[in-house]
C-alpha positions, -999 to 999 in steps of 0.1 A, spaced: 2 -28 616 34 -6 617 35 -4 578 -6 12 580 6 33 613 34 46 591 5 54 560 -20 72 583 11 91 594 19 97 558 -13 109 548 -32 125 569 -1 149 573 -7 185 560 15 217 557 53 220 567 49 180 580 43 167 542 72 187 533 94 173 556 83 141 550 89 147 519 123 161 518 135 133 544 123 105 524 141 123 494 170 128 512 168 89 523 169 81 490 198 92 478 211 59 502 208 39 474 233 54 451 271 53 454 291 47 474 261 36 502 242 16 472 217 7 501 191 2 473 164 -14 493 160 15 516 134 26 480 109 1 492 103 26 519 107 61 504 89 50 472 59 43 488 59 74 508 58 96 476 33 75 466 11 80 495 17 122 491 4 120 459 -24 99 467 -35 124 494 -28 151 479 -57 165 478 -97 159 461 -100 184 433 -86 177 405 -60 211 399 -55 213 433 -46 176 439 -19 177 409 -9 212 427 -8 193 458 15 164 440 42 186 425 52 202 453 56 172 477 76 163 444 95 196 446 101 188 483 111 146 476 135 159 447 149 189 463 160 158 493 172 139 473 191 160 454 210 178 483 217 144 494 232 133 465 251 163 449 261 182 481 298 171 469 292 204 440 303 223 468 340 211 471 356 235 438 345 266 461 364 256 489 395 246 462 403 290 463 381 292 495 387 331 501 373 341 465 345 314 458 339 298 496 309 326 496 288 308 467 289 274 478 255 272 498 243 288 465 259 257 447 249 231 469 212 245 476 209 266 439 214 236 416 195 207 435 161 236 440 162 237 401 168 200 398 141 195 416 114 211 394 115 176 374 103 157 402 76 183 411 70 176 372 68 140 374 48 136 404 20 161 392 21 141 361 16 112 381 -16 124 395 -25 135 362 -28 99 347 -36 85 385 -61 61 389 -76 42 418 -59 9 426 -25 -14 422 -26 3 383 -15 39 397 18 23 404 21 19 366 13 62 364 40 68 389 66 50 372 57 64 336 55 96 347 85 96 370 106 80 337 99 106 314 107 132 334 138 115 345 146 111 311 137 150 303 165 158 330 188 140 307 185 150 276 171 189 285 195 224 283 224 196 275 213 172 301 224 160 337 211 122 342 238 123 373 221 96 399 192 86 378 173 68 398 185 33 376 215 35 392 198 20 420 201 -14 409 236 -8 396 255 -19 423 247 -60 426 265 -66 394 236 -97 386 213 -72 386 233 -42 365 232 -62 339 197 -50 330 212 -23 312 224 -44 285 188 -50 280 172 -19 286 197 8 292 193 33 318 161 45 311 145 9 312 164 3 344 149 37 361 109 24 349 123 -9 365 130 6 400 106 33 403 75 7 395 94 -19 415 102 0 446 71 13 449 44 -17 449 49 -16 487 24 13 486 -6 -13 472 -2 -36 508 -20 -6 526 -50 -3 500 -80 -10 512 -96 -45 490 -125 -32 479 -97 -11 455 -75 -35 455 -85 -68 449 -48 -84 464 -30 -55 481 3 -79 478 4 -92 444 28 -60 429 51 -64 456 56 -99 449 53 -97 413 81 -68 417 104 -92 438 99 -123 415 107 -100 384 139 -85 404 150 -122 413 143 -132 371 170 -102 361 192 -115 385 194 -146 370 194 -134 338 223 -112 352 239 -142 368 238 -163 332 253 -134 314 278 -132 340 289 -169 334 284 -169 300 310 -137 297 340 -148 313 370 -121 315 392 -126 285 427 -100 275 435 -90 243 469 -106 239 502 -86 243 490 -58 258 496 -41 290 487 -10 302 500 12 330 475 40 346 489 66 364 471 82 392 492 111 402 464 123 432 478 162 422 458 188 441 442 212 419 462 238 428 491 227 419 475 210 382 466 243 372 500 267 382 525 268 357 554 275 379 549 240 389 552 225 353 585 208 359 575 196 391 546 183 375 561 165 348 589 150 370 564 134 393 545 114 363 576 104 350 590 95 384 553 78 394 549 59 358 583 45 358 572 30 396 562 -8 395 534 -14 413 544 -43 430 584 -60 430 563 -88 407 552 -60 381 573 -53 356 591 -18 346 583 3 320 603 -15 290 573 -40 293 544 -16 290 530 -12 258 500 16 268 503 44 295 475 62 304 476 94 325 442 116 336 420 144 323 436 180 317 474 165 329 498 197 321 497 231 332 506 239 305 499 231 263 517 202 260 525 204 222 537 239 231 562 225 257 595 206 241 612 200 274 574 178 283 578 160 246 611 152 255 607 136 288 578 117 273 600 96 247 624 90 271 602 74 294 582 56 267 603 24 258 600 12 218 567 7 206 546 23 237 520 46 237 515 73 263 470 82 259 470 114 279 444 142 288 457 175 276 447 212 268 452 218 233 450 250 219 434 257 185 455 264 155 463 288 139 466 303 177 455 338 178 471 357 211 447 385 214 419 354 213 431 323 218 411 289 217 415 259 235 403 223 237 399 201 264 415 169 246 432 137 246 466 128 225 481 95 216 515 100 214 540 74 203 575 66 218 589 93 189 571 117 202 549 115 172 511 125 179 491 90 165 455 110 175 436 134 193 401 138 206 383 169 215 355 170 242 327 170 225 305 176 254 317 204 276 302 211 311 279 241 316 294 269 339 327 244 342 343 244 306 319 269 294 288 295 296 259 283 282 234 312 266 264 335 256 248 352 226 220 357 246 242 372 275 257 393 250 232 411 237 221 421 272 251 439 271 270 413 298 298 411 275 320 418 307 307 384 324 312 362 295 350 374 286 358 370 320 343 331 322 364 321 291 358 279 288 364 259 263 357 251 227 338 220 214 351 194 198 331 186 165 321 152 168 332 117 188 361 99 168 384 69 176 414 66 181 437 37 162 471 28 180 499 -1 170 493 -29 194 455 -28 204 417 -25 189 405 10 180 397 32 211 368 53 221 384 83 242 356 99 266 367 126 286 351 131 328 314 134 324 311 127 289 308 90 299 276 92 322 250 101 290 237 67 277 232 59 241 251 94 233 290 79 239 291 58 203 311 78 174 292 75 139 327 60 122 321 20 140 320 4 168 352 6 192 366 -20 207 373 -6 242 366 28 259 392 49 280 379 80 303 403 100 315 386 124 339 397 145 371 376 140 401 399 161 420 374 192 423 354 169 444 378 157 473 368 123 492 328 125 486 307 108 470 311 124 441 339 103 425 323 71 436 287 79 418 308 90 387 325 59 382 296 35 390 280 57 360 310 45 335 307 13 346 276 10 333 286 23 305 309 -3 299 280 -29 307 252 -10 279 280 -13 254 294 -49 258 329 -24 261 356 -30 288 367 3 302 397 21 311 396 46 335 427 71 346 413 96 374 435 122 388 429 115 424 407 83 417 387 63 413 410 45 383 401 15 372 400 -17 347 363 -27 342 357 -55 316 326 -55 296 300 -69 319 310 -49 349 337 -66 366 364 -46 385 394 -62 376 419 -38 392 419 -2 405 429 24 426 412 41 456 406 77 459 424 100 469 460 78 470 482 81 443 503 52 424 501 27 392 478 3 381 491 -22 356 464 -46 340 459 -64 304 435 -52 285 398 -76 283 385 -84 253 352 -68 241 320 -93 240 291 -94 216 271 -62 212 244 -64 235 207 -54 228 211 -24 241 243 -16 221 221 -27 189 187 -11 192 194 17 220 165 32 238 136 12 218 130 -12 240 130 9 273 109 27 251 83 5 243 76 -7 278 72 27 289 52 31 260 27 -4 269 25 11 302 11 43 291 -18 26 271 -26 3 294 -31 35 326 -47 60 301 -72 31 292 -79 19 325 -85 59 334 -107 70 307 -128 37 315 -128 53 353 -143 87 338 -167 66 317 -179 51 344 -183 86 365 -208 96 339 
């Protein structure tokens, strides 16, 4: 009786009401991503999008109008919610940039959530009259999830697959089906509550989804379970890294006065054993340090070099986030990477990765031709940013397997992280989460390269500036890390990669083929409903 109270609430709601509704159970929603991962709370808000749409309204353009913008509303929740940690780099120069932050934390989520209002009015597009319409929201929701990833360089930040992330039995569905198959899993999962308030004469038993939802969640997480058994941690033999989280603020990463101070704290912190059982740095063969280390070019800087091969012991590697400046360096216009070197304990550089995927408005300005013909040439000099690097590479060191280098978000686009030149044999992302303080922020970024790590049958190494850092093995497991915002070392061994999964093998296919099934079988069953209408 509470569950029908709650869906004559729901729907016989009109004006700002549905758009609170909306928004709140948007907002709600964002519960089940990191670091809350109170994923069940969706059996609730699911339904209630669900029930908009449904009464959204009887014409046919005015019932999709209806549906997108309690989508707008839902996304534009959810969104806030879930990205209000954008707000945090203002605050870093607070005087200068504290004035744009509401524009940040409200700007970016309002556009965000135009792929919602997309996806719902979709959904009431292909909707049809019983359990089925389940099926058109979580096709339509998908797609346009999937849009959001891939569209103006894409931002799949908190797709709604993430949901079932956190219980590693169930994460494992993304060595199945990726992302993309998990986010169909949840939306038309989390939703079948909606069916238990249909009347029967549409639906012939209201509770079957739901429990045809929960028996298909229990069957991945036994299939997660098995995998989980079946993949026990195993180290690459003599090998043993040291990450080095130096928890710098970012004033102090980006002020070159500070360079020496800088440098004399990562030696100081990576020559720290962890514990009085851990051994010093003569045993370490790999040290990793974060994202964008210096301030300053660190091939530029001698005195850095220096202090680098005397802390490296024979044979060690340092792997190291590092702005690189293009050669041959111009002055009057100078270019820069955002990269990653491997340098030896010689000092000798083994390799180096440039971002390939930069950041829009962070590491550069997107539409700059197109600003500069409008005669804005003033805006785009001053915004600067970086270059791109041309493609993903590995990296091949003495002492381990080849090495995919990912730098901060790179890591959180599925099926887009593999370089064309083989497979690697473990992943390291070096990133700085330190824009973002202690938010969520860092804690949904890192559940993101976990995954990762899962799709790809990889194990990942992760060196965060302020956290989180991390040793994940390839089916999810957390074998050591730091928390954020504390600084210190990390030593681990390095797991062995597994056998490429199916999603490593065949990528999106398969998500895309259930979506695809899905499709057929709602368009069928609503073009025999307007068949029948005539």
């Amino acid at each position: 009786m509470k569950l029908k109270a709650l869906f004559n609430a729901i729907v016989l709601s009109w004006g700002w009401r549905r758009c609170a509704i909306a928004f709140v159970a948007g907002a709600a929603s964002a519960l089940a991503m990191a670091p809350i991962n109170a994923w069940p709370v969706l059996f609730l808000t699911f339904p209630t999008l669900v029930w908009l749409i449904d009464s959204s309204g009887d014409s046919r353009w005015g019932s999709i109008a209806g549906s997108a913008w309690c989508g707008w509303w839902f996304g534009f929740g959810y969104f806030v919610a879930g990205l209000y940690w954008i707000g945090y780099p203002f605050l870093v120069d607070a005087p200068t940039f504290g004035w744009m932050m509401p524009f940040a934390v409200l700007g970016l989520p309002a556009v965000l959530a135009f792929y919602t209002a997309a996806g719902a009015a979709l959904a009431r597009l292909l909707w049809t009259r019983g359990s089925l319409r389940i099926l058109s929201f979580g096709v339509a929701l998908t797609l346009v999830e999937y849009l959001r990833g891939h569209l103006f360089t894409g931002f799949p930040w908190n797709a709604f697959g993430y949901a079932i992330a956190s219980p590693l039995v169930l994460a494992q569905t993304a060595s199945l089906v990726g992302l993309w198959g998990m986010t169909f899993i949840v939306f038309v999962a989390f939703a079948t509550p909606a069916t238990l308030t249909d009347d029967a004469s549409e639906t012939r038993r209201p509770a079957l989804p739901f429990l045809i939802a929960v028996a298909v969640l229990i069957a991945l997480a036994g299939y997660g379970a098995s995998r989980l058994h079946r993949n026990q941690t195993r180290l690459v033999d003599k090998v043993h890294l040291r990450i080095m989280q130096p928890n710098l603020q970012q004033d102090v990463r980006f002020n070159y006065a500070a360079r020496r101070d800088v440098m004399n704290r990562y030696v100081t912190l990576s020559s720290r054993s962890p514990s009085a059982d851990s051994p010093g740095m003569q045993d370490v063969t790999h040290l990793i340090w974060p994202e964008s280390a210096f301030p300053f070019f660190l091939a530029h800087e001698s005195d850095a070099l220096a202090q680098i091969t005397q802390l490296l012991p024979p044979g060690a590697v340092l792997i190291t986030g590092a702005v690189r400046v293009a050669e041959p360096y111009n002055p009057a216009a100078p270019q820069a990477f955002n990269s990653i070197y491997a340098i030896d304990h010689s000092g000798s550089i083994l390799g180096i990765y440039d971002k390939v995927h930069l950041v829009p408005f962070g590491e550069y300005l997107p539409f700059k031709p197109l600003l500069e013909s409008l005669g804005m040439q003033v805006v785009t000099k001053q915004i600067g940013g970086f270059q791109a690097g041309d493609r993903r590479r590995l990296i091949t060191m003495p002492g381990t397997p080849p090495m995919l280098p990912l730098i901060c978000y790179e890591i959180i686009f599925p099926n887009a992280v593999m370089p064309p030149d083989g497979r690697p044999r473990w992943i390291v992302n070096v990133t700085n989460d330190g824009w973002f303080g202690i938010s969520s922020g860092p804690y949904q970024h890192f559940q993101q390269a976990r995954v990762r790590a899962i799709e790809e049958g990889l194990p990942l190494v992760r060196a965060a500036n302020t956290g989180i850092s991390a040793v994940v093995d390839p089916v999810g497991r957390i074998i050591s890390a730091l928390p954020l915002g504390e600084e210190g070392v990390l030593d681990s061994g390095l797991p062995r990669s597994i056998r490429e999964p199916i999603y490593a093998r065949l990528g999106d296919i398969p998500a895309a083929l259930i979506v695809v099934m899905a499709l057929i079988i709602v368009v069928r069953h609503r073009l025999r409903s307007e068949l029948l209408k005539i």
